[in-house]
C-alpha positions as CSV (number, residue, x, y, z in Angstrom):
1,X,31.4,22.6,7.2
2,X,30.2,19.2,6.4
3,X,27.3,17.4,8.3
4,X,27.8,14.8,11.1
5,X,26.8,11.7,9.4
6,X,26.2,10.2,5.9
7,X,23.7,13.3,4.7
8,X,24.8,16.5,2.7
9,X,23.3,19.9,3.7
10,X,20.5,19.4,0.8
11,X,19.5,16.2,2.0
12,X,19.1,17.5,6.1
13,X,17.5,20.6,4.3
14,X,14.9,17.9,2.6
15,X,14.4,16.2,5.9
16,X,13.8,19.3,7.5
17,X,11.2,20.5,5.4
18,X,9.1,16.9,5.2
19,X,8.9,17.5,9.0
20,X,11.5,13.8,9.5
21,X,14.9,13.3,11.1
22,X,17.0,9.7,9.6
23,X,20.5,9.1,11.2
24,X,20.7,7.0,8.4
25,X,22.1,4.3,10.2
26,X,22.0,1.6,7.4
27,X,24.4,3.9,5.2
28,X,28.1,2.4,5.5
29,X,31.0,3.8,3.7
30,X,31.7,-0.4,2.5
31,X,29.6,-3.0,1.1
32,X,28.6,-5.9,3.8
33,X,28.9,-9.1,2.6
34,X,25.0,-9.6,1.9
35,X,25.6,-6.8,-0.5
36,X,28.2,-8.1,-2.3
37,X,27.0,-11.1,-3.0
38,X,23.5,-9.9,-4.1
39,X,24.9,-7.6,-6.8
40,X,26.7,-10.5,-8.3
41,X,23.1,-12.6,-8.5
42,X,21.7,-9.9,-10.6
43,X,21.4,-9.9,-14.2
44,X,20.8,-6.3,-14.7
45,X,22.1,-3.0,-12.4
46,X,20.6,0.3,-12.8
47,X,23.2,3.6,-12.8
48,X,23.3,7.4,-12.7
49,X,26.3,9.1,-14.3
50,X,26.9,12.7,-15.0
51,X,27.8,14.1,-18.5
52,X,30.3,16.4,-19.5
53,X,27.8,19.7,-18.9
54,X,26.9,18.3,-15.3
55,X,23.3,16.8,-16.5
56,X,22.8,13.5,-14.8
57,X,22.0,10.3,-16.9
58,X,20.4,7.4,-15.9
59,X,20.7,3.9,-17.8
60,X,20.6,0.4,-17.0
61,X,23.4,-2.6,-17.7
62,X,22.6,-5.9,-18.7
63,X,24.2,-9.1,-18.4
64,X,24.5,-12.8,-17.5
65,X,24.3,-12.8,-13.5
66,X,27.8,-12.5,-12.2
67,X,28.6,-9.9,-14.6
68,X,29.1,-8.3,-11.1
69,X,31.8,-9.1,-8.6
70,X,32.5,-7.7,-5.4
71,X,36.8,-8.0,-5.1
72,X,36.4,-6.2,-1.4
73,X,33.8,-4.5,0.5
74,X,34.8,-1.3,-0.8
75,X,35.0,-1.9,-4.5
76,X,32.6,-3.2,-7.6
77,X,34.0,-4.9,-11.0
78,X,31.5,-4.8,-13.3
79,X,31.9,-6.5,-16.7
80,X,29.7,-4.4,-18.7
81,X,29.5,-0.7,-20.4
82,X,26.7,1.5,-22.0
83,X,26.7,0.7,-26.0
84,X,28.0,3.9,-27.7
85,X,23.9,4.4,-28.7
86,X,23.7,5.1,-25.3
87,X,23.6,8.9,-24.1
88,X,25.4,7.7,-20.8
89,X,28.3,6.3,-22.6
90,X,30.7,8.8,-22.7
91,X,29.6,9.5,-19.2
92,X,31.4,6.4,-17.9
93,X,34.9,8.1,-17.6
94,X,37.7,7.5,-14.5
95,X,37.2,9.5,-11.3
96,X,33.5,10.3,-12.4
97,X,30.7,10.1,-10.1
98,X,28.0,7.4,-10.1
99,X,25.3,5.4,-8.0
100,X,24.5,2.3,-8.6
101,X,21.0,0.3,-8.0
102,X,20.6,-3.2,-7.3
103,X,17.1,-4.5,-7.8
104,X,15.7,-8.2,-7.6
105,X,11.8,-8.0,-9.0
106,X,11.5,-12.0,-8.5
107,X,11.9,-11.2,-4.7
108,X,11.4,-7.3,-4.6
109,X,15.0,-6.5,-3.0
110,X,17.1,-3.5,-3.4
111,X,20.5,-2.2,-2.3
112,X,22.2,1.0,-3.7
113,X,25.9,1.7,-3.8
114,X,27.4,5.5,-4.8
115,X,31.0,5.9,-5.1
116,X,33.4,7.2,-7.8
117,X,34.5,5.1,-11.2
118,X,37.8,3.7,-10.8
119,X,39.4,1.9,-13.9
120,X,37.6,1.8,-17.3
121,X,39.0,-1.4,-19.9
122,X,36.9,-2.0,-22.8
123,X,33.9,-3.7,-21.7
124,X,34.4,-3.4,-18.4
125,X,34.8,-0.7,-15.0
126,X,35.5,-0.4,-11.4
127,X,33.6,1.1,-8.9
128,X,35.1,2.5,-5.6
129,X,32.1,2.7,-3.2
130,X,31.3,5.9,-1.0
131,X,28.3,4.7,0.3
132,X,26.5,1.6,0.5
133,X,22.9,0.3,2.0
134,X,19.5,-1.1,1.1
135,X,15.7,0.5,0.5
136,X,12.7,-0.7,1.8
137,X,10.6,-2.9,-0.6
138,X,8.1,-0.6,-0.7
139,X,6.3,-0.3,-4.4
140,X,8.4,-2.5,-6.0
141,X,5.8,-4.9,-8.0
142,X,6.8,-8.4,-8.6
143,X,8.2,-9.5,-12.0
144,X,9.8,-12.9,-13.1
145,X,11.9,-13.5,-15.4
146,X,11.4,-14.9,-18.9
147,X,13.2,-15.9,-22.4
148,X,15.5,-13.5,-23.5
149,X,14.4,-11.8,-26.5
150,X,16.6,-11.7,-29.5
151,X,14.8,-9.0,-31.3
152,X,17.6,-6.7,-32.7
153,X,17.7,-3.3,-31.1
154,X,15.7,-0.3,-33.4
155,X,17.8,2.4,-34.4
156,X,17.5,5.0,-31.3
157,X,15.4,8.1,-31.5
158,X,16.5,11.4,-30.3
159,X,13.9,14.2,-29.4
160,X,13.6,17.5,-27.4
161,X,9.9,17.0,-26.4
162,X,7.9,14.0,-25.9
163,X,6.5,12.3,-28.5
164,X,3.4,10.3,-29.1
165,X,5.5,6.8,-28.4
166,X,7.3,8.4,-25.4
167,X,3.8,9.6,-23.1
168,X,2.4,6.1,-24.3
169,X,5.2,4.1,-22.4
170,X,4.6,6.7,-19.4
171,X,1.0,6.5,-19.3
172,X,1.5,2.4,-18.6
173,X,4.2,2.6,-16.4
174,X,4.3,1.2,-12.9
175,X,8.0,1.8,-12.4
176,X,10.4,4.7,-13.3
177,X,14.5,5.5,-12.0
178,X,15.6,8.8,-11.4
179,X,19.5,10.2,-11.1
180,X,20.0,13.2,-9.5
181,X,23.2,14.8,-8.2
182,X,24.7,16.2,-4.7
183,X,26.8,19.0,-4.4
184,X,30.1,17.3,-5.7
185,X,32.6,19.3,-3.4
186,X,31.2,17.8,-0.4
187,X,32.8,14.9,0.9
188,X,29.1,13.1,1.2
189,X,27.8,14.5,-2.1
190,X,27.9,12.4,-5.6
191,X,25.0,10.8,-7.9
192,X,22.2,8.8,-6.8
193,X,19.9,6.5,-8.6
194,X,16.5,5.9,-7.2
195,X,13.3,3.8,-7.9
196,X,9.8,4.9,-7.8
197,X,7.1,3.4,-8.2
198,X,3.0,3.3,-8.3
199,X,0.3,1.8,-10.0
200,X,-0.1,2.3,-13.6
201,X,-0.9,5.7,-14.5
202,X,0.6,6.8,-11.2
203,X,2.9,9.5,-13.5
204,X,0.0,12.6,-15.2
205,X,1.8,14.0,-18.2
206,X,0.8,17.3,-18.9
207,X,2.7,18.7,-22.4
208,X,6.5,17.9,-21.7
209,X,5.6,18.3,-17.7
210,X,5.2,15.1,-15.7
211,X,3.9,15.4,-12.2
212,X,5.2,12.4,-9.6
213,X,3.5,11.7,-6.4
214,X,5.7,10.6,-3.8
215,X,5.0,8.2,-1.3
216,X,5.9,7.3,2.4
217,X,9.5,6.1,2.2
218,X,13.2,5.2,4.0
219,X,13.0,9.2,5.0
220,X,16.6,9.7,3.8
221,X,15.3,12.1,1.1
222,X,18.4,11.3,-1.2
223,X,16.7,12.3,-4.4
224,X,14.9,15.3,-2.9
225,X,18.2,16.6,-1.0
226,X,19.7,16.6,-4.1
227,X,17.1,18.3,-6.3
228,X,17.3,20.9,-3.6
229,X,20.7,21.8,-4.6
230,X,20.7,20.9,-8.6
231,X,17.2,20.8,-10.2
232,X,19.1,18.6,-13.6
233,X,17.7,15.6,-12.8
234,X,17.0,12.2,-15.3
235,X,14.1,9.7,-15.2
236,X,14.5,6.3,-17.5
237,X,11.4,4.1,-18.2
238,X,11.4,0.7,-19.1
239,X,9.3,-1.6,-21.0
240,X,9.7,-4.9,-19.3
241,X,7.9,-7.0,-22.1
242,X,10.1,-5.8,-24.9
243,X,13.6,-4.6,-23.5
244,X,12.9,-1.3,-24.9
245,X,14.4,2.0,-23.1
246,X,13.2,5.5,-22.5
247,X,15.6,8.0,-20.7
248,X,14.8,11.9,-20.1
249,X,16.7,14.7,-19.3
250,X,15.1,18.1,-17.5
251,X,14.9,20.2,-14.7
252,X,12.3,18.9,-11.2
253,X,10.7,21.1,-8.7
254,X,9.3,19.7,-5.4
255,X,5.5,20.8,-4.4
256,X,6.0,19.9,-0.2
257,X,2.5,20.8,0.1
258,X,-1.0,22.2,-1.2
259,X,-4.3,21.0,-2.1
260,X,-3.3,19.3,-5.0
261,X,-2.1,16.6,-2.7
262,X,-5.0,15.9,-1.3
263,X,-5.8,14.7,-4.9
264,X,-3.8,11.3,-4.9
265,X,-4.4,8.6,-2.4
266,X,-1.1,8.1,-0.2
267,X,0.8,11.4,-1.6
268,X,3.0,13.2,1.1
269,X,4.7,15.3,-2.0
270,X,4.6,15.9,-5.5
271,X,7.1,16.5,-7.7
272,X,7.4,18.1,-11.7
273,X,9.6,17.2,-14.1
274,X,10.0,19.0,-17.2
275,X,11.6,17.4,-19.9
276,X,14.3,18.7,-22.3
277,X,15.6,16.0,-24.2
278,X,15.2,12.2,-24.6
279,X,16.3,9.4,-26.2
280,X,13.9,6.3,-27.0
281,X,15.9,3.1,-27.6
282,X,13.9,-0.4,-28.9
283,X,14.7,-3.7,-27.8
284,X,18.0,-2.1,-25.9
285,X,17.8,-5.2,-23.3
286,X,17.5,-9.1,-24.1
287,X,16.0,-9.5,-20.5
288,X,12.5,-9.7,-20.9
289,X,9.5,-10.4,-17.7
290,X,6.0,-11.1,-16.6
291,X,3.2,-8.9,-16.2
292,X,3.5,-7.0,-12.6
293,X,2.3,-8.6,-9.3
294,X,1.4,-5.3,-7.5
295,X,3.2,-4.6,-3.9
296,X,0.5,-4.2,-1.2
297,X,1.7,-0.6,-0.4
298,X,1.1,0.1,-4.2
299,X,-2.2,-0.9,-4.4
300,X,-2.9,1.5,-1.4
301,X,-2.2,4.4,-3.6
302,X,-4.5,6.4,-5.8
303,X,-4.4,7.2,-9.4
304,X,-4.6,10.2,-11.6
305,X,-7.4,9.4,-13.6
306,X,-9.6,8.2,-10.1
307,X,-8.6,12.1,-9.1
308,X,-9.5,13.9,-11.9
């Protein structure tokens, strides 16, 4: 039986357990106009796919803004595709499952839209939207654009633990996306693509283990609903100062309470993710930006290394 409203069961499970209730009111099965037309002002849109053995990927799409179009509130043309170095290339395939992520750093913004792929041409591929609505701005850290770079992209490396390179470009982030996937035979299930974020240092790695604090949010528990049901989750990292990618593949477990907790300013949750495989990608993105401008609500939360 499916729920009454825009959640699957794992997501009302997720809501149950962090002790909330969302009617999720803002989630609309179309695109509203202010939607539409912030998509096509972007020039770069996040988006978690699914590969052939059911393992979500996450990767980002770049482009001169406008490379996004809105034909009718129920449908995205974007005119853009993974390069074949990507891992989520072959992933982008007609009738597939993805979620999309909107996000504006100059002004901190984000919408989300999930739906199915519809037509793929050669550089180019529909979206038919499921689900559509915003996120709070909450630790989003300011960024402005600057010159493109025009350093050509490194020859990607593959690896099945992290390497010294990978925990390095960790260790300094502020900002990472994760895809995780729904219960596909549900009418509200499919692929989402989330933002997290924190101060630097905000992710510990621990071997190939990274442990994630999560912070007050929308309460719609999207991501965790789904880890619920499928633990295969992706996380991608990116260097904003040289363009270069990080994406992971592995399994997540949620810690919904314990001491450890108390450890991290802010932390309602925590949660693992152990990594399987990864692919590190230079200079992937011409778009490069400014040092971060920190979101109030992320300078309210703690650190690893004040913790330990």
């Amino acid at each position: 039986m499916l729920p009454d409203g825009p959640f699957h069961a794992g997501e009302l499970a997720a809501q149950a357990l962090a002790g909330v209730a969302s009617r999720g009111a803002g989630i609309r099965p179309f695109m509203p106009d202010q939607h539409r037309i912030f998509f096509g002002q972007l020039p770069w849109l996040f988006a978690g796919v699914l590969d052939r053995e059911g393992w979500p990927l996450a990767t980002a799409l770049a482009a001169e803004p406008g490379f996004v179009t809105s034909p009718t509130p129920t449908m995205l043309s974007i005119a853009a595709l993974p390069s074949e170095d990507d891992p989520a290339f072959d992933a982008f395939r007609p009738d597939s499952p993805i979620g999309l992520l909107g996000l504006e750093l100059e002004t901190r913004r984000r919408n989300r839209a999930n739906g199915r792929i519809g037509s793929v041409a050669a550089n180019a591929f529909t979206v038919e939207i499921a689900q559509s609505f915003g996120n709070c701005a909450k630790y989003i850290q300011v960024r402005n654009r600057l010159q493109d770079g025009d350093e050509p992209a490194a020859t990607p490396v593959t690896f099945s633990g992290l390497d010294a390179p990978a925990r390095a470009l960790i260790a300094e982030a502020d900002t990472l996306f994760i895809a995780s996937a729904a219960a596909l035979e549900a009418e509200t299930g499919g692929i989402d693509i989330s933002h997290r974020g924190g101060r630097p240092g905000f992710v510990r790695v621990d071997g190939d283990t990274l442990t994630v604090p999560d912070f007050a949010g929308n309460n719609y528990f999207n991501t965790f609903g789904n880890l619920l049901r499928e633990p295969r989750a992706a996380l991608l990292f990116v260097d904003f100062a040289t363009g270069s990618l990080l994406h992971l593949q592995g399994e997540a477990e949620i810690v919904w309470q314990g001491p450890e907790l108390a450890r991290l300013d802010g932390t309602e949750r925590l949660w693992r993710f152990h990594v399987k495989r990864g692919w590190r990608r230079g200079n992937t993105l011409s778009l490069r930006w400014s040092a971060p401008e920190f979101a109030p609500t992320t300078l309210q939360t703690g650190l690893w290394s004040v913790a330990a």
